[in-house]
N, C-alpha and C positions, 0 to 999 in steps of 0.2 A: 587317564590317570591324573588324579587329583596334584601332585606333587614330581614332578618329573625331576627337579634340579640335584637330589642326591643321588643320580644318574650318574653325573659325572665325577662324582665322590672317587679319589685313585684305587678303590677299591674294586671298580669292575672294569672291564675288557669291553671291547665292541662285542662280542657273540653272547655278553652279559645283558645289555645294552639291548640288542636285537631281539632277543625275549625276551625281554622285558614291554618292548614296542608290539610286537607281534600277538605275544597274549593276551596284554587288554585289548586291541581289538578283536581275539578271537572269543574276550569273554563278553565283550557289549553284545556278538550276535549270538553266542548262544547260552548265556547268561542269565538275560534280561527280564525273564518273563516266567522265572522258575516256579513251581508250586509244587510242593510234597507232603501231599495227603497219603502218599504210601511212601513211607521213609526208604525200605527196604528195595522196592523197586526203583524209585529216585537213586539211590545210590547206587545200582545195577547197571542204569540207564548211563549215570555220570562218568563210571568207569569206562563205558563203552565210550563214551564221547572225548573225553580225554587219552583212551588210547589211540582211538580214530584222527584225531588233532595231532597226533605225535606228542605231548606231553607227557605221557609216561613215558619216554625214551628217558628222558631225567632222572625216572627213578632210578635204574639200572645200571650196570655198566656195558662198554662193548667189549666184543663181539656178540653179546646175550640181546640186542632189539637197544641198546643205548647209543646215545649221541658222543659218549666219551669213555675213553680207557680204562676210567675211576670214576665214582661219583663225585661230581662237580656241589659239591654245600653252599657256594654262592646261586646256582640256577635252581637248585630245590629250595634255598631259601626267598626270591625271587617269585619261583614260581606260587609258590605259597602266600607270600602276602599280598602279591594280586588277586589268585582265586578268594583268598581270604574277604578282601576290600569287595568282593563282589556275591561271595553266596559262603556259608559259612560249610553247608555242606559238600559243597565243591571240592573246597580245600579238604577235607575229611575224606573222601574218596581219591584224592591223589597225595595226602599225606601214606593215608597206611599203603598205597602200594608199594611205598619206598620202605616204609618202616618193617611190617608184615613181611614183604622179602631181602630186605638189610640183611640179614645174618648169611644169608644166601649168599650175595655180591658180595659181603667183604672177606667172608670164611669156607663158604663150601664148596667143593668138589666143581670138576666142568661138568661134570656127568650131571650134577643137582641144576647146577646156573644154565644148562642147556634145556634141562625139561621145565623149569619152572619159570624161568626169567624172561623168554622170549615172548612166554604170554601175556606176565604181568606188564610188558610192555606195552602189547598189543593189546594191550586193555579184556584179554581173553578168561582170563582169572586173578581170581579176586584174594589177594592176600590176606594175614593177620598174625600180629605180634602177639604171644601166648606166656605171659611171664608174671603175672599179677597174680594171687592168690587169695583165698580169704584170710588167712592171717601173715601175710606173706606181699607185701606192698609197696610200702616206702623200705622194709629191710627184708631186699631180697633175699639175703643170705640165711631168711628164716622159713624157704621153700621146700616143702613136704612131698610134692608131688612125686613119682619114683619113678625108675625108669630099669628093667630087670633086662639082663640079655638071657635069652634061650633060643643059643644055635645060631643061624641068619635072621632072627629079630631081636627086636626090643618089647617089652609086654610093660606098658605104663599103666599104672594105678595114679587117682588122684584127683585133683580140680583143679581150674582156670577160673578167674573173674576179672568183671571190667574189661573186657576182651573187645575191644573194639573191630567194627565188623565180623564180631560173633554171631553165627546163624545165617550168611550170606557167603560168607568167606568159601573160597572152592579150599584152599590149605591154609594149614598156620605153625609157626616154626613156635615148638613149644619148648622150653625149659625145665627138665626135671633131673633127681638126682641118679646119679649112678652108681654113687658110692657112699659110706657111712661117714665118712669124714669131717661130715659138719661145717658147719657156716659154708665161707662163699666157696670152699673145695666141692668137689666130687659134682658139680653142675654139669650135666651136658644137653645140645641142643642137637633136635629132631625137627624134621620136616616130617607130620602128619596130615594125609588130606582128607577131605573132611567127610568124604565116606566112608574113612576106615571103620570097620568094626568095631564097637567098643565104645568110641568114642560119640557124644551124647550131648542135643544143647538140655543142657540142666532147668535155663531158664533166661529167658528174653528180660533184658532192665532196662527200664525206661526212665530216660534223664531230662532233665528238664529245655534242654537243647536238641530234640530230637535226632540219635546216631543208631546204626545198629549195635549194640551192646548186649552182650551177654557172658553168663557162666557156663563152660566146658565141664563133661565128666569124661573122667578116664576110666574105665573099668575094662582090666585084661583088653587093652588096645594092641595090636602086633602091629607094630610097625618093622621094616625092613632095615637091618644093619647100614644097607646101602644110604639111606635118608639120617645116616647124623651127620650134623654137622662138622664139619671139621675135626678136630681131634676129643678122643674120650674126656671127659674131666676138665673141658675150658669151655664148657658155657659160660660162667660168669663171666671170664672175661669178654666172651665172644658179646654177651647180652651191654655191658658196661661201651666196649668198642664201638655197638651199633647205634647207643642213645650218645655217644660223642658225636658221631656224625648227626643225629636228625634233634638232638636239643637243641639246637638252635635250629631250625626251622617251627619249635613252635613258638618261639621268640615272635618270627617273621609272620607266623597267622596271625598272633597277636597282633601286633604291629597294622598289618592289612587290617584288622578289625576297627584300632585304633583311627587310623588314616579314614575308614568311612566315617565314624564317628564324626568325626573335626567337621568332614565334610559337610555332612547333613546338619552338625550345628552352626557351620557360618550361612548355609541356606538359608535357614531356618532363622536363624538371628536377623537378615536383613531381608527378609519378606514380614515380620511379626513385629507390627504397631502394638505401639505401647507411649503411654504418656508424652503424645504429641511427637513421637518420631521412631524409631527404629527400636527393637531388642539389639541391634548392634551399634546403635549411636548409644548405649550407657555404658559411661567407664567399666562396670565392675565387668559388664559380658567380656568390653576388649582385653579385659585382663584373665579372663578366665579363659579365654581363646587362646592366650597367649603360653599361660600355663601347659595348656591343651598340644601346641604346639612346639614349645620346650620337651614333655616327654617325649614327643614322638621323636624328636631329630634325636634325643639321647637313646629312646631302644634302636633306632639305626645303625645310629654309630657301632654300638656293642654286638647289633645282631650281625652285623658285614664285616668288624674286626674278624670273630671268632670264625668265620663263614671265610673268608680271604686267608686269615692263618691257617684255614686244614686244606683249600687249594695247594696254597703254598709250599704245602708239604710238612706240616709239623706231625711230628707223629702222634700227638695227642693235645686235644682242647678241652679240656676237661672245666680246667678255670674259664674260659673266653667262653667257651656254650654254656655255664652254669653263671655265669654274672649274667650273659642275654638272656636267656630263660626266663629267668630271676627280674632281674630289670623291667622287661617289656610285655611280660606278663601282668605285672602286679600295674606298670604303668599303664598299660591297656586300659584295666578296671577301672582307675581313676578317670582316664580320656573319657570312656563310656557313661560312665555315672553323673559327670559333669554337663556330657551333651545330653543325657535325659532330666539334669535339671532344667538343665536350657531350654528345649520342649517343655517345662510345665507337666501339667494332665495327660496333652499330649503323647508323652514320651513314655508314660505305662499303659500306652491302649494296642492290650495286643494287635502284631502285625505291622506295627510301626518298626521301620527299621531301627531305629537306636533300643526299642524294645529287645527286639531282637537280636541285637548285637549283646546286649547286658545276661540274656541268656546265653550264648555261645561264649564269652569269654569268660564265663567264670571257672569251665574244668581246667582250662588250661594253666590255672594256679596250680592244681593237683596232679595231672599227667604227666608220664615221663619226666616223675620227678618234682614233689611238690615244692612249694616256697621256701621253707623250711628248711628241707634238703640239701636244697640250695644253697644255703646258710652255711651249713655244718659243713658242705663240699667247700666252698669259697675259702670259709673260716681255716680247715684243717690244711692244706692247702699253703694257705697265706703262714701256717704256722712251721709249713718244710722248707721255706723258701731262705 
């Protein structure tokens, strides 16, 4: 681990602490030598190796295959920016299993958290969060998808996109409406898996960071009364409840992405001759290192606030995970683009890591929640207080 000393930041515990120690060495040995010429199977394999490792115990909570009574947001954020700092798709494969079955651990049934959660643990199935839509994105509350009851089912009509781990996913806890009620009313959430009937991958999307991503169809899907989530008509809030909890963790990828960044550019800076001495003996590098290093301890800080406040027990971070979010996503971008100036030529020849980094950090401006968004949540917010 490149930076160990906000370690002792009062924000985390020994058992904080000890995952933290524990995982980078479990990601140097199995880490290190990654290649994914088959994304799809790469991320099958990752799942498997991370439930095997015990790190999806984190996603969950107990008695469902988890290490604690509630989800812990400082150990998923934790866990996150290390896998991050070390393979982007790693962290992708043990982000959605937390995310994908979120709605699960913080609102559904023992009956659902028994048959689904024990696996996702054990890295046996594969999650995915189903709320994105084609015209239905940044405003959820503009979701079309339906969701009819007849009898002991539910019969969805409709479509998914941007679905991450779309097309791999064994289930995916999906959002549509129940009722005519409009806007963020009449939402309700479904655990559909993903051989139900009906339900269809539309169409495989290929992003410039290679994930599994795709568009879902719904056509006369029956799903089973038994698989809603929690109560009729509180999806939204159920969907709004579960990005409190994992928004800041994409802070924290970020952050991991950031933290390699720095790394490979102080490498790089004092191995690379240049006009009789070092790329790191010229002022402007040390100040640009420094810059480099400035964001990062500030998305920390914001990303372990918010992350320690929902430990803590607040009932909602709404503002704390949407300033991290916000924060150390967008400072990521700069960290990275800065270390690929620093590489020169270098640092656009695919396959080079800071290449690589510049492609994986830039959805996470848009996911759960784009920058913007993040604005107008801070902003409104700041204007009830």
């Amino acid at each position: 681990m490149s930076d160990k000393s906000f370690l002792q930041w009062p924000f985390f515990n020994d058992s904080n602490r000890q995952l933290a120690t524990e995982l980078e060495q479990w990601c140097q040995k199995h880490l290190a030598a990654e290649h994914h010429d088959d994304v799809d199977a790469s991320c099958r394999q990752l799942v498997k190796q991370l439930g095997a490792g015990g790190w999806l115990r984190n996603s969950v909570p107990a008695p469902w295959g988890g290490n604690s009574e509630r989800l812990q947001v400082r150990d998923l954020c934790l866990s996150r920016e290390i896998l991050g700092r070390h393979s982007g798709l790693a962290d992708f494969a043990f982000a959605m299993q937390g995310l994908g079955s979120g709605p699960i651990s913080l609102f559904g049934s023992d009956t659902l958290r028994q048959h689904y959660l024990t696996d996702v643990a054990a890295g046996n199935k594969i999650a995915a969060f189903a709320l994105s839509e084609p015209n239905a994105g940044s405003d959820v509350a503009a979701m079309a998808t339906s969701a009819r009851r007849d009898g002991d089912e539910f019969v969805l009509n409709g479509s998914k996109t941007w679905i991450s781990n779309g097309g791999i996913a064994d289930f995916y806890t999906v959002f549509a409406r129940t009722s005519d009620e409009g806007g963020s009313k009449g939402i309700s959430c479904f655990v559909v898996d993903a051989d139900t009937p009906g339900l269809t991958i539309a169409e495989r999307i290929e992003v410039i960071a290679p994930h599994p991503l795709a568009t879902l169809a719904f056509n006369d899907c029956r799903v089973p009364a038994a698989n809603l989530v929690g109560e009729l008509g509180s999806g939204f809030k159920y969907a709004m409840g579960t990005l409190d909890v994992f928004r800041s963790t994409v802070g924290a990828a970020a952050l991991g992405f950031a933290r390699r960044a720095l790394d490979e550019a102080v490498s790089y800076a004092q191995q690379r001759e240049m006009f009789g001495a070092t790329l790191a003996d010229l002022q402007l590098t040390q100040a640009d290192l420094g810059g480099m290093a400035l964001e990062i301890d500030a998305s920390a800080l914001l990303i372990y606030r918010a992350a320690w406040s929902k430990d803590s027990g607040a009932a909602r971070i709404t503002r704390e995970a949407a300033m991290a979010k916000l924060y150390a996503t967008e400072a990521a971008q700069r960290v990275i683009d800065k270390a690929v100036q620093l590489h020169g030529g270098r640092g656009v020849v695919s396959g080079n890591m800071v290449e690589s980094l510049y492609r994986e950090v830039r959805a996470l401006r848009i996911y759960e929640g784009a920058s913007e968004v993040q604005r107008v949540i801070i902003g409104s917010l700041q204007l009830q207080q």
